[in-house]
C-alpha positions as a Markdown table, in Angstrom:
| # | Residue | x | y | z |
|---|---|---|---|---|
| 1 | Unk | -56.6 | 126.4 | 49.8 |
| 2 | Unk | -56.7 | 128.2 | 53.2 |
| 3 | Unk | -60.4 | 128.4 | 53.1 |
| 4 | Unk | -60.6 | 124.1 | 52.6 |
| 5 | Unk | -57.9 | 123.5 | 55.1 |
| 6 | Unk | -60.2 | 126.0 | 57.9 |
| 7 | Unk | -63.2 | 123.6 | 56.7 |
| 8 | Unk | -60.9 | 120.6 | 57.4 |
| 9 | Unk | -60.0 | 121.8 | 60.4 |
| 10 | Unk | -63.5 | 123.2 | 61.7 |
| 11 | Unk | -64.9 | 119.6 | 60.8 |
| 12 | Unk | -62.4 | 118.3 | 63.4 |
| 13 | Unk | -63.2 | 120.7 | 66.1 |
| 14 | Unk | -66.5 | 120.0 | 65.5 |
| 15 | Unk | -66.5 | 116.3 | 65.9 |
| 16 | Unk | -64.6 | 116.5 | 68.7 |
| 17 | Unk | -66.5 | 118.4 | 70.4 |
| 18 | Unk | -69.6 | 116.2 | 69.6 |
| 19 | Unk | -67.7 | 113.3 | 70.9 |
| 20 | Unk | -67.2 | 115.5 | 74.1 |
| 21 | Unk | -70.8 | 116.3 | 74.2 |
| 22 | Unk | -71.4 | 112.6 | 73.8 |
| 23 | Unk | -69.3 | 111.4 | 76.7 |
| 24 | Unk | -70.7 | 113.9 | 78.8 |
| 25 | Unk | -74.1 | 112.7 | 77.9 |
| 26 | Unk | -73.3 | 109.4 | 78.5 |
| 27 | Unk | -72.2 | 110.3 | 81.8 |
| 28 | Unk | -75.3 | 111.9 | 82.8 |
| 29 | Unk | -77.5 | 108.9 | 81.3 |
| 30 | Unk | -74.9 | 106.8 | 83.9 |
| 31 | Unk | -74.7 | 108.7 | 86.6 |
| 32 | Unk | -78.7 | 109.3 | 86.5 |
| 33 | Unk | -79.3 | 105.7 | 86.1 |
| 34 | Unk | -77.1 | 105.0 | 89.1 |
| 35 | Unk | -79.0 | 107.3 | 91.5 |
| 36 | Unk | -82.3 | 106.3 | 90.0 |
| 37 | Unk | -81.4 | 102.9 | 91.2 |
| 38 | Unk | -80.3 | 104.0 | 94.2 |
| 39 | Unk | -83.2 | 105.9 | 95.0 |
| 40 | Unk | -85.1 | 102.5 | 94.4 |
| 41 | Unk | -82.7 | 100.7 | 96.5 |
| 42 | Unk | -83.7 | 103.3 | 99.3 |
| 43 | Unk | -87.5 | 102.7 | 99.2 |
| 44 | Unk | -88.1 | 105.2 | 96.1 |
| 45 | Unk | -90.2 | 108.6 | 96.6 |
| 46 | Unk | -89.2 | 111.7 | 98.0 |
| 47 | Unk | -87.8 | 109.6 | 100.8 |
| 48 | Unk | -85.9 | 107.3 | 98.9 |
| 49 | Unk | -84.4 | 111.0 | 96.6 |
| 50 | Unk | -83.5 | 112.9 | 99.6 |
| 51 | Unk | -81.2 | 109.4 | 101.7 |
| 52 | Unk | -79.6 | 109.3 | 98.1 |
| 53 | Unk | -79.2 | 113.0 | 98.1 |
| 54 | Unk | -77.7 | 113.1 | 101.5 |
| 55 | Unk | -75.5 | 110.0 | 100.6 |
| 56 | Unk | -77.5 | 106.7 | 102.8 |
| 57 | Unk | -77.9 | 103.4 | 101.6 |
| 58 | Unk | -80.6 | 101.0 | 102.5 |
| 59 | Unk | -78.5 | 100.0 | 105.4 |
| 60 | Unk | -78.7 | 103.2 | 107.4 |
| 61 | Unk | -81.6 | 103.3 | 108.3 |
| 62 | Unk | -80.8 | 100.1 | 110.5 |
| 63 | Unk | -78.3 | 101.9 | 112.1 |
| 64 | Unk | -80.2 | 104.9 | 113.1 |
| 65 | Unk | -81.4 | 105.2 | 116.9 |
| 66 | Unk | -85.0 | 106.5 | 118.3 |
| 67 | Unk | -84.6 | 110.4 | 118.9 |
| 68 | Unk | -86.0 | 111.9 | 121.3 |
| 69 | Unk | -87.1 | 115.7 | 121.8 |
| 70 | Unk | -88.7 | 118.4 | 124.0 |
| 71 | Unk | -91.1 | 120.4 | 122.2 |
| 72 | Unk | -91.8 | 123.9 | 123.5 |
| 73 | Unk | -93.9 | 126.2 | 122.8 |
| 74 | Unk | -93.0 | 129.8 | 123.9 |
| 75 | Unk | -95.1 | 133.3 | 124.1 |
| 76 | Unk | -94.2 | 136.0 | 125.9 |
| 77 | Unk | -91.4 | 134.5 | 127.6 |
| 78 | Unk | -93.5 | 131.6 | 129.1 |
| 79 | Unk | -94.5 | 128.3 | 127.9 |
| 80 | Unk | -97.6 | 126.7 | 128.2 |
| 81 | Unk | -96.7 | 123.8 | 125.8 |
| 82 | Unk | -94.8 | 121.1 | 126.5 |
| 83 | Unk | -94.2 | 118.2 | 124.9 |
| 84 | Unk | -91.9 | 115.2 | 124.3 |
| 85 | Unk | -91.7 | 113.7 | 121.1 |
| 86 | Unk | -89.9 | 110.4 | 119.8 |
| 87 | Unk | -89.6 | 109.5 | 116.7 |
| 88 | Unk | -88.2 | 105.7 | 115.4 |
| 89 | Unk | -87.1 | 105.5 | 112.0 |
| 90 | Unk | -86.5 | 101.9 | 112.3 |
| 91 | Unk | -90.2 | 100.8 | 113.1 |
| 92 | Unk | -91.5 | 104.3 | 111.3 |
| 93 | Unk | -93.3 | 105.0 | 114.8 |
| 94 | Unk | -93.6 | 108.4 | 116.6 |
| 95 | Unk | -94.9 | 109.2 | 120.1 |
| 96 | Unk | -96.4 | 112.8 | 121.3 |
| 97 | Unk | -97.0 | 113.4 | 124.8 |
| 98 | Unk | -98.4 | 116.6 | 126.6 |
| 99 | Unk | -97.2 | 117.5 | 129.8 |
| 100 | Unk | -99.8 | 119.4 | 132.0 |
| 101 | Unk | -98.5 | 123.1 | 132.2 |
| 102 | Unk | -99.4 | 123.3 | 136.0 |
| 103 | Unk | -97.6 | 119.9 | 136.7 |
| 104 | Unk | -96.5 | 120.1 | 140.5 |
| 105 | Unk | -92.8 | 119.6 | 140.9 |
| 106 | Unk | -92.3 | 120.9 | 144.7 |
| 107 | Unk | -92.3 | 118.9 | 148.1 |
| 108 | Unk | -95.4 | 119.9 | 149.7 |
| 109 | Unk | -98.4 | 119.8 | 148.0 |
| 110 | Unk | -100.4 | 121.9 | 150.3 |
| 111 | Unk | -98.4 | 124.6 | 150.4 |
| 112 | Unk | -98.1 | 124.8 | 146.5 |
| 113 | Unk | -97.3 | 128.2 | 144.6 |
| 114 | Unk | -96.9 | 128.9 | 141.1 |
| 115 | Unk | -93.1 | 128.5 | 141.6 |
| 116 | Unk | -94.0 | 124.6 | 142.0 |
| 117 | Unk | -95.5 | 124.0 | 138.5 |
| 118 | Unk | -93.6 | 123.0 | 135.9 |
| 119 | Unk | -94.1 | 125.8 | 133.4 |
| 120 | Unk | -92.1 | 128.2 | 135.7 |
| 121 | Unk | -89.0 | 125.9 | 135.6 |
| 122 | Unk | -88.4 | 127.4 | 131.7 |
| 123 | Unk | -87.6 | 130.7 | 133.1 |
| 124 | Unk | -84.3 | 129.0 | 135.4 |
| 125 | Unk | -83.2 | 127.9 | 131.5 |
| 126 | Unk | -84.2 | 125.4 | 129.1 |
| 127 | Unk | -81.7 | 122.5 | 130.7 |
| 128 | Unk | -83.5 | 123.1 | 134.3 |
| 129 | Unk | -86.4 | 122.2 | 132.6 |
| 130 | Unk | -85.2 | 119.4 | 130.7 |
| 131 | Unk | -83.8 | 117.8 | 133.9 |
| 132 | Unk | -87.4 | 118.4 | 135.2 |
| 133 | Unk | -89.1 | 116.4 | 132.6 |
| 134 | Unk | -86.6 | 113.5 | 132.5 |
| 135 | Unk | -86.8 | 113.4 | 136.8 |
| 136 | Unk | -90.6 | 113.2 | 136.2 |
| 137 | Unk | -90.9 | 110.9 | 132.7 |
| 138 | Unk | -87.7 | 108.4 | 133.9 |
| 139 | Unk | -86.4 | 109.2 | 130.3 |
| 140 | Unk | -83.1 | 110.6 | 129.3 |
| 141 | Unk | -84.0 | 113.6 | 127.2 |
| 142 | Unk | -80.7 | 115.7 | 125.7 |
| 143 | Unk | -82.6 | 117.7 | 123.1 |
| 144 | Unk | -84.9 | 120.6 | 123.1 |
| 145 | Unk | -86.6 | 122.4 | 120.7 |
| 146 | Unk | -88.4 | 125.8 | 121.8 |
| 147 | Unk | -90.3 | 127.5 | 119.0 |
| 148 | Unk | -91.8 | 131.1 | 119.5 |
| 149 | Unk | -95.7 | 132.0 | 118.5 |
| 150 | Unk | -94.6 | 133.9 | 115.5 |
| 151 | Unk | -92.6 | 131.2 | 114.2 |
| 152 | Unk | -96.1 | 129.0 | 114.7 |
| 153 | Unk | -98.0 | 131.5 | 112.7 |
| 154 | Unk | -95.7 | 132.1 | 109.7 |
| 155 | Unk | -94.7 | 128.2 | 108.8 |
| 156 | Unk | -99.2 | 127.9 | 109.0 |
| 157 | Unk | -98.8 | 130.9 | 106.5 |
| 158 | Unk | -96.1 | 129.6 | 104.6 |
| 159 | Unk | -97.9 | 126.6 | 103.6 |
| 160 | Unk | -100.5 | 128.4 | 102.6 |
| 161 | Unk | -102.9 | 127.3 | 105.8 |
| 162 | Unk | -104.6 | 124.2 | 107.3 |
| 163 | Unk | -107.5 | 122.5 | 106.8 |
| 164 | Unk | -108.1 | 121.9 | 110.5 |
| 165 | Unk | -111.6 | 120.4 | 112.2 |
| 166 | Unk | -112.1 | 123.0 | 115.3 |
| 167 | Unk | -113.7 | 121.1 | 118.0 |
| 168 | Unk | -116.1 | 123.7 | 119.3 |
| 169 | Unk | -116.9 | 127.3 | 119.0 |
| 170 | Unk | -114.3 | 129.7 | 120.5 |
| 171 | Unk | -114.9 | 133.1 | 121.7 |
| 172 | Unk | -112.5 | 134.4 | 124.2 |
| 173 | Unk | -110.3 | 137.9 | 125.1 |
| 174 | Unk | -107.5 | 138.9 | 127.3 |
| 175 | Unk | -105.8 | 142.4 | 126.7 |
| 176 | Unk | -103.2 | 141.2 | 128.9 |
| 177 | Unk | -102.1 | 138.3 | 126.6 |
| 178 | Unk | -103.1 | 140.4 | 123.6 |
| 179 | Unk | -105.0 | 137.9 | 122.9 |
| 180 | Unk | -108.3 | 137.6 | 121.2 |
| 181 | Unk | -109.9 | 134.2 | 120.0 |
| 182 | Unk | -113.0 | 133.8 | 117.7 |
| 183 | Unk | -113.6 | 131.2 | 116.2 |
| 184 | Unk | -116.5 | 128.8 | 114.8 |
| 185 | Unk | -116.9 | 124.7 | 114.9 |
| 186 | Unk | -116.4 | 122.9 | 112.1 |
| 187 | Unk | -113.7 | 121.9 | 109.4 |
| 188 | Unk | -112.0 | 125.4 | 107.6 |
| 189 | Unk | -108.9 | 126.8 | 106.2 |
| 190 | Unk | -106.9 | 128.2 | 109.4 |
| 191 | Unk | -104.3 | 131.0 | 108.6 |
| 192 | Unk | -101.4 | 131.4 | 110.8 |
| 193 | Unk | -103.2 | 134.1 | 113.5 |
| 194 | Unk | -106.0 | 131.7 | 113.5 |
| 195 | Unk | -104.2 | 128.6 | 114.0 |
| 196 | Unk | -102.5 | 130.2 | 116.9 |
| 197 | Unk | -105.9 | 131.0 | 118.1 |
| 198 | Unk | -107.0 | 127.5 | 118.4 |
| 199 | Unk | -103.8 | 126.0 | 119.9 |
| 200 | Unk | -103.7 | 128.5 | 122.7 |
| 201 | Unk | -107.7 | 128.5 | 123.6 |
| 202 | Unk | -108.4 | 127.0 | 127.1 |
| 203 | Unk | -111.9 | 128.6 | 127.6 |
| 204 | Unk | -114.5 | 131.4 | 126.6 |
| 205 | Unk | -115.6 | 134.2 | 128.3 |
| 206 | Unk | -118.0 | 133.2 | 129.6 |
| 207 | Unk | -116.2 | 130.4 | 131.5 |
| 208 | Unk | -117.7 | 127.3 | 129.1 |
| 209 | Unk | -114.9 | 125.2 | 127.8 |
| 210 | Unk | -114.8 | 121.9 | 126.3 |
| 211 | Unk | -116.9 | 119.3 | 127.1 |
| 212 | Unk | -116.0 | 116.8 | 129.5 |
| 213 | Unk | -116.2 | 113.8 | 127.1 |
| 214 | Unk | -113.2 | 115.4 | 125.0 |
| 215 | Unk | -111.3 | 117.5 | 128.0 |
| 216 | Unk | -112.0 | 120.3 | 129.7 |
| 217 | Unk | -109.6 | 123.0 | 130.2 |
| 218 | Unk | -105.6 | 122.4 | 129.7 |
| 219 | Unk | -106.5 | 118.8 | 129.1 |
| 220 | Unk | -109.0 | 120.0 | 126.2 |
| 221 | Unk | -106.1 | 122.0 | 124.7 |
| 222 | Unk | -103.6 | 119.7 | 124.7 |
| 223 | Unk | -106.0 | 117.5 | 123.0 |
| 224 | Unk | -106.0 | 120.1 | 120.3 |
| 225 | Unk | -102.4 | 121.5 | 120.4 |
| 226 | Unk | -101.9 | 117.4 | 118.9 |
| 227 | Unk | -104.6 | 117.5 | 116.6 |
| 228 | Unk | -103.4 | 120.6 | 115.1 |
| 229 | Unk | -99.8 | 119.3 | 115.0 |
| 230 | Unk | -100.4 | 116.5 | 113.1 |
| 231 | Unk | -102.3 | 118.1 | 111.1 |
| 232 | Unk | -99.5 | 120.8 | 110.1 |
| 233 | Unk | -97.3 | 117.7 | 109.4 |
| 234 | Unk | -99.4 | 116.1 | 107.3 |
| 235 | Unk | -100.0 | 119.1 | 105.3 |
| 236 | Unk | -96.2 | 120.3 | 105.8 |
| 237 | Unk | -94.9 | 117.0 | 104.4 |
| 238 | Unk | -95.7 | 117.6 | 100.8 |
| 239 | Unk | -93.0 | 117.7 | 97.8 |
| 240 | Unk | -94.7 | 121.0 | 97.0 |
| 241 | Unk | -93.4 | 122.5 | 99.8 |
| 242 | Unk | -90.1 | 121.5 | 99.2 |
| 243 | Unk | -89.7 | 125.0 | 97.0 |
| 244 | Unk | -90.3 | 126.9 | 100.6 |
| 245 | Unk | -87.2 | 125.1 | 102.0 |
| 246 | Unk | -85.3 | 128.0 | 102.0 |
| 247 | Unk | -88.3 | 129.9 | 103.6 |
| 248 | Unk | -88.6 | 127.3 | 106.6 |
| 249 | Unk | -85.0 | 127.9 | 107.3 |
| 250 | Unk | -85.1 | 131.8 | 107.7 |
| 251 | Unk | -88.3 | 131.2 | 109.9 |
| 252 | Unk | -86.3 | 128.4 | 111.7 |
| 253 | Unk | -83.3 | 130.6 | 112.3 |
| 254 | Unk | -85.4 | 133.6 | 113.5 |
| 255 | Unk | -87.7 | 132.0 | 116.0 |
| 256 | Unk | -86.6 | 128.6 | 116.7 |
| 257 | Unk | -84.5 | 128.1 | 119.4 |
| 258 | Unk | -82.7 | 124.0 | 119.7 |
| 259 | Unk | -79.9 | 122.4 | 121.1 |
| 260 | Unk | -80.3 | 119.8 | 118.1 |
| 261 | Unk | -77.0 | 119.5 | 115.4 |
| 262 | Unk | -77.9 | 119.7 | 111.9 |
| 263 | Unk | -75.7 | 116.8 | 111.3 |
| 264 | Unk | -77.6 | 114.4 | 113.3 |
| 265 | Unk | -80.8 | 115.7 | 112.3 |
| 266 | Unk | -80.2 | 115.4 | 108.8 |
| 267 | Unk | -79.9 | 111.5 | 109.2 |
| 268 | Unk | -83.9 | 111.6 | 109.9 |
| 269 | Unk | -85.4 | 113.8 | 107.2 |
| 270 | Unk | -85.4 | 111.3 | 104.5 |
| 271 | Unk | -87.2 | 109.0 | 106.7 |
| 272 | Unk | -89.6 | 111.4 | 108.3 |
| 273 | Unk | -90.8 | 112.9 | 105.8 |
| 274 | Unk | -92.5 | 109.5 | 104.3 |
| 275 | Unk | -93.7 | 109.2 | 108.0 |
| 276 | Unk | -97.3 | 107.7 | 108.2 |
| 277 | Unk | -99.0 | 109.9 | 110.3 |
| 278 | Unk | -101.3 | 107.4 | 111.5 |
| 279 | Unk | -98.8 | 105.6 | 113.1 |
| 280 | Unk | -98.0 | 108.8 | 115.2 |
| 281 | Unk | -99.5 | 107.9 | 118.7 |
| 282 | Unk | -100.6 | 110.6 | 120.9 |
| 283 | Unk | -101.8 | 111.1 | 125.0 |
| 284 | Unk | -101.5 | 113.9 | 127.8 |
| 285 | Unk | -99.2 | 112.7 | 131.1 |
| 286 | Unk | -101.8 | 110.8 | 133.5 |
| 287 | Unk | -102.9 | 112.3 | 136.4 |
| 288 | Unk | -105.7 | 114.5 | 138.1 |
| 289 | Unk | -106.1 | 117.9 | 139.3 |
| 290 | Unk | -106.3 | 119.3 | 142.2 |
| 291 | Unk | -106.2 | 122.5 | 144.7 |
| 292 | Unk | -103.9 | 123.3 | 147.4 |
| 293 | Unk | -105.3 | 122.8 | 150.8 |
| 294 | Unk | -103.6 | 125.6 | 152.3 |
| 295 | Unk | -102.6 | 128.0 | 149.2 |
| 296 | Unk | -105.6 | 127.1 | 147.1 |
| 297 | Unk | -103.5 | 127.1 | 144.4 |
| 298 | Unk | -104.8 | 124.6 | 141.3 |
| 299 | Unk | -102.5 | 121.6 | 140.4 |
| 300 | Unk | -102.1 | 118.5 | 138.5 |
| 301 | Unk | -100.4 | 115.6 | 140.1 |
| 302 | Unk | -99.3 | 113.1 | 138.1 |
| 303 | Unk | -100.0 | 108.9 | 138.8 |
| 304 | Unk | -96.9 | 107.6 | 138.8 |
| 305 | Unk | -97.9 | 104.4 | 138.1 |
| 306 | Unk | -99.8 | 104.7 | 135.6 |
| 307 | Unk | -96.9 | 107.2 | 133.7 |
| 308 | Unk | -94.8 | 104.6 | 134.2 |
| 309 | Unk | -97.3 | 102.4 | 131.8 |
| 310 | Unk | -97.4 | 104.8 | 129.5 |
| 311 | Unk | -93.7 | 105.9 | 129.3 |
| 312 | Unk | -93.0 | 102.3 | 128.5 |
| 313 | Unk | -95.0 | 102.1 | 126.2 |
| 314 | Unk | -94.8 | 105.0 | 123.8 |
| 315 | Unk | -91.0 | 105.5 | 124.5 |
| 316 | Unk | -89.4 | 102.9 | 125.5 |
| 317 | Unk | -91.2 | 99.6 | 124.2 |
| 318 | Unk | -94.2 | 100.3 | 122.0 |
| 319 | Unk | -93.9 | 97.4 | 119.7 |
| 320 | Unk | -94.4 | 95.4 | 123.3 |
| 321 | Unk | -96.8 | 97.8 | 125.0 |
| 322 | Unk | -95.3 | 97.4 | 128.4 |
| 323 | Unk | -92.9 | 94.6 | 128.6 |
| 324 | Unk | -89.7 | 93.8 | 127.7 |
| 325 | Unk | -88.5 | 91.0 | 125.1 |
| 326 | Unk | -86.8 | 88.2 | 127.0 |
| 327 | Unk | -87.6 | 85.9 | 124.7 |
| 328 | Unk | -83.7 | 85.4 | 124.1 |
| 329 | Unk | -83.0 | 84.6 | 127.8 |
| 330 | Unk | -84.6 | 81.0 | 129.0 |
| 331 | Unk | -85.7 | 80.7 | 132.4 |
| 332 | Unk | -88.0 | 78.0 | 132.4 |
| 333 | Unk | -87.9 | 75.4 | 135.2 |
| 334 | Unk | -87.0 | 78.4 | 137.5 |
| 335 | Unk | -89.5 | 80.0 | 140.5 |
| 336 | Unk | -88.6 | 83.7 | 140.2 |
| 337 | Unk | -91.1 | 84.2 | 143.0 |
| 338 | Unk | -88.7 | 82.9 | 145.5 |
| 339 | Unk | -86.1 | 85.8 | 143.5 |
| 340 | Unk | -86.3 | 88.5 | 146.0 |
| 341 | Unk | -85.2 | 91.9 | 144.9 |
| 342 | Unk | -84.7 | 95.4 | 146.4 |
| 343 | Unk | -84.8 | 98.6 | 143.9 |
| 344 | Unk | -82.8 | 101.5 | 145.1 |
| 345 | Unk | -83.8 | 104.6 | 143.5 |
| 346 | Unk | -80.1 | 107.0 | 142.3 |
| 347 | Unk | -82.3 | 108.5 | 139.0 |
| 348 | Unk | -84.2 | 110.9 | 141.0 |
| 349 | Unk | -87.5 | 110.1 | 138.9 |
| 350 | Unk | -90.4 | 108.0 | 140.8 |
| 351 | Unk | -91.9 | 106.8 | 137.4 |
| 352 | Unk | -88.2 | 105.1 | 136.6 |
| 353 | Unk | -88.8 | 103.0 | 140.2 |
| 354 | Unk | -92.3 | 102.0 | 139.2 |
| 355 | Unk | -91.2 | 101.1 | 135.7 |
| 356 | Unk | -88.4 | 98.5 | 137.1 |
| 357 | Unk | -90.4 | 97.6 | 139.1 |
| 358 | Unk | -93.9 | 96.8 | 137.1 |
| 359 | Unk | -91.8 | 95.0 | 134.8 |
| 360 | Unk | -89.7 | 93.0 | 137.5 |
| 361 | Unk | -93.3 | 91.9 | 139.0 |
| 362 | Unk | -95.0 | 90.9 | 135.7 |
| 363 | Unk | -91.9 | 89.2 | 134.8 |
| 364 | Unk | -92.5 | 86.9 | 138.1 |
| 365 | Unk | -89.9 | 88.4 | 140.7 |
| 366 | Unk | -90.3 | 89.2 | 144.1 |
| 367 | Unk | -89.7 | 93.1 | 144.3 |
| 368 | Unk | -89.1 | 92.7 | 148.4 |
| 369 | Unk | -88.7 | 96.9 | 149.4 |
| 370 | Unk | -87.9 | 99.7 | 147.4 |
| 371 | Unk | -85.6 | 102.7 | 148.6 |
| 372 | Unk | -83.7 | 106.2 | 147.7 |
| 373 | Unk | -80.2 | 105.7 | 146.9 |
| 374 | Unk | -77.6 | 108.6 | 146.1 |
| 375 | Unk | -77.6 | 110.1 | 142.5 |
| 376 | Unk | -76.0 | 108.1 | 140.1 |
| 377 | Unk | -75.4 | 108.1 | 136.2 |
| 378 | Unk | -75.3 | 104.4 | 135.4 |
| 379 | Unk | -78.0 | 101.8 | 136.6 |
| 380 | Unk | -76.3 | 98.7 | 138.4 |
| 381 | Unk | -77.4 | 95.3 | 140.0 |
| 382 | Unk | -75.3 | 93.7 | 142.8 |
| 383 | Unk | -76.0 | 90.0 | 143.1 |
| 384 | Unk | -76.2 | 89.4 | 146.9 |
| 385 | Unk | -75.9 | 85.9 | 146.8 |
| 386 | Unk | -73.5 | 85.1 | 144.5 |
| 387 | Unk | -76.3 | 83.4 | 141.9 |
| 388 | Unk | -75.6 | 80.7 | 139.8 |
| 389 | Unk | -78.2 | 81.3 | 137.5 |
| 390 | Unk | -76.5 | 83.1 | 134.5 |
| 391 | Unk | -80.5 | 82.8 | 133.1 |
| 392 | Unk | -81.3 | 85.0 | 135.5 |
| 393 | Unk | -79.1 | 87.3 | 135.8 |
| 394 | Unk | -79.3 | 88.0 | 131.8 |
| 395 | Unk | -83.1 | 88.7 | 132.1 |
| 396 | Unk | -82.8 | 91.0 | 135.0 |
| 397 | Unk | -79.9 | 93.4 | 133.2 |
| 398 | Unk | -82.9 | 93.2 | 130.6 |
| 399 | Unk | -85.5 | 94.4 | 132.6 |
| 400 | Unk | -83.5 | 97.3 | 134.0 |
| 401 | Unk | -81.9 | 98.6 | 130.8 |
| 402 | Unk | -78.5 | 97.8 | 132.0 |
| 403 | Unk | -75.3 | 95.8 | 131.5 |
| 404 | Unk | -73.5 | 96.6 | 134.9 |
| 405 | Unk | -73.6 | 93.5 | 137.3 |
| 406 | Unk | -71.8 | 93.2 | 140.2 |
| 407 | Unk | -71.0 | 90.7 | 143.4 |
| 408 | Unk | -71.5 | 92.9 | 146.3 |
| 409 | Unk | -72.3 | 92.2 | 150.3 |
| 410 | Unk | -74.9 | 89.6 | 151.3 |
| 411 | Unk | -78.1 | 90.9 | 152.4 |
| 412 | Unk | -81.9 | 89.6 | 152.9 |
| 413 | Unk | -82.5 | 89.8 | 149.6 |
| 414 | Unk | -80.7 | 88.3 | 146.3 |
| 415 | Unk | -80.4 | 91.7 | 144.2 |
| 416 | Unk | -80.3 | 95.1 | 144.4 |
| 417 | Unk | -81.1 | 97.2 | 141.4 |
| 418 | Unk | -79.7 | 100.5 | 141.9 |
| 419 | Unk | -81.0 | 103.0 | 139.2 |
| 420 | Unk | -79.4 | 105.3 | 137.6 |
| 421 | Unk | -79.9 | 108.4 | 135.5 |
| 422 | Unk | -79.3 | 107.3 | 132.5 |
């Protein structure tokens, strides 16, 4: 009797239980289903799985601003790479631009030391340097990221290598560096000591460096330095490596140095790592070198102009190359030639002034004299003349990335542009 009613009672249990197992399978199927769909919703692929993971939609991506970033590279307690990078996950566009290690930042050109280049600045801290680099780019910079030569070596290591192209044959040695680089031309499997050989070569022993059609010297190596980076990221970027996560993030935390929250990077991963690397654009800081007259020293001074162009349009506008969409404001029937307009510069960076003011001229105003103005934080135009033209005034708020407008004084001209740091 017992032994039928433990039977009965086991024969309970045990549907029960299979009714549990059920609902939790059912579950599962659900709650898979759910996030397969949302995966889909988020463009599918590793992309699509990691915004799910991290809890996006397909709307947050359209919420998500450019982010911008200064990329050094440190040995020895001295960097010789520097680099701003921007990345849109909107458009799916990223920007790399070298900055000249021997960039003059001083007053007097002919009396330039080593103390005057911009690769000395890192030593007075990281935010010196930053302030440095938005003063010379007009940008507004808040995030560094300064990664050591080891670090360099051990991600290349981690991954197993990269295929890299080396441009020509390398033979150079410097005990004082400890440095010793020997490599062939051609396309071969770089470990991480190698790798680090052919981002830090300049020239060979002999003097020879690169030839002049790809860029002798610094420019030769920055050249490189970008080659090999987006070469590491397209060989980083792989769902096999998503197993070495963990391995990234001891390296990270031993040798990378950032000011950059996880919680605001974490936004971008999903997005980055389906980047299209050939929508990455790349270019060195425009420019020439030169020597000191009086301290012989070597240089590069930079063409602000021509900065200006190219800040515009891998930062600021590169769907537009360098103009601005004022396609929204109508100023037809209007002669902006007659417009006259004075740019006051409070942002402390020469390539701001000649962006405002290449885009004020193509844009068909009258820039009538240009001038310093005390530091300020916030770009402003005063309207002289009390306008009318509410057209106008839209447009020119436009042009200089602002939407402070004020009546002021009258003056010889009809605006005043004062620029700002920000």
């Amino acid at each position: 009797m017992n032994t039928l009613k433990n039977k009965k009672t086991n024969k309970r249990k045990g549907g029960i239980f299979k009714k549990i197992l059920l609902i939790l399978l059912l579950l599962i199927l659900v709650g898979g289903a759910i996030f397969a769909y949302k995966v889909h919703q988020n463009g599918g692929g590793l992309g699509g799985f990691l915004a799910t993971a991290v809890g996006h939609d397909q709307n947050t991506v359209k919420s998500l601003d450019k982010i911008y970033c200064l990329l050094l590279g440190k040995s020895q307690g001295l960097t010789d790479t520097i680099m701003i990078a921007e990345y849109d996950p909107q458009a799916q566009q990223a920007s790399l631009l070298s900055i000249p290690r021997d960039t003059f930042i001083g007053k007097n050109k002919s009396m330039a030391l080593a103390t005057d280049k911009i690769n000395s600045v890192y030593r007075t801290g990281v935010d010196n340097l930053l302030k440095k680099v938005n003063e010379l780019t007009g940008l507004n910079i808040k995030y560094y990221l300064t990664v050591d030569t080891a670090a360099f070596r051990k991600v290349v290591d981690a991954i197993g290598g990269v295929k890299f192209n080396v441009p020509i044959d390398m033979d150079y040695d410097s005990s004082k560096q400890d440095l010793h680089i020997h490599l062939k031309a051609g396309e071969q499997l770089l470990d991480g000591d190698k790798a680090e050989q052919v981002v830090r070569f300049r020239h060979n022993n002999d003097g020879t460096t690169y030839p002049y059609s790809y860029g002798g010297e610094d420019f030769g190596r920055m050249k490189t330095q970008r080659a090999f980076l987006t070469a590491l990221a397209k060989q980083t970027l792989k769902i096999e490596n998503l197993t070495k996560i963990s391995k990234f993030i001891d390296i990270a935390n031993e040798y990378i140095e950032t000011n950059m929250d996880f919680s605001i990077l974490k936004d971008y991963i999903p997005y980055a790592v389906e980047f299209n690397l050939e929508n990455l654009k790349t270019q060195h800081l425009p420019g020439q070198s030169e020597q000191a007259s009086i301290t012989r020293a070597w240089i590069f001074t930079v063409d602000e102009e021509e900065t200006a162009k190219i800040i515009d349009e891998f930062f600021i506008n590169p769907e537009i190359n360098d103009d601005v969409d004022t396609s929204t404001v109508d100023t037809s029937g209007i002669d902006k030639s007659k417009i006259k307009i004075e740019i006051l510069n409070g942002s402390n960076s020469n390539t701001k002034m000649q962006l405002i003011k290449q885009r004020l001229e193509k844009a068909g105003y009258t820039v009538a004299k240009t001038g310093d103005a005390t530091s300020t934080e916030n770009t402003v135009i005063i309207d002289r003349k009390n306008t009318e033209s509410e057209p106008v005034k839209e447009e020119l708020k436009l042009l200089a990335d602002t939407t402070y407008l004020y009546t002021g004084d009258e003056t010889d001209v009809d605006f005043t542009i004062i620029l700002g740091v920000a």
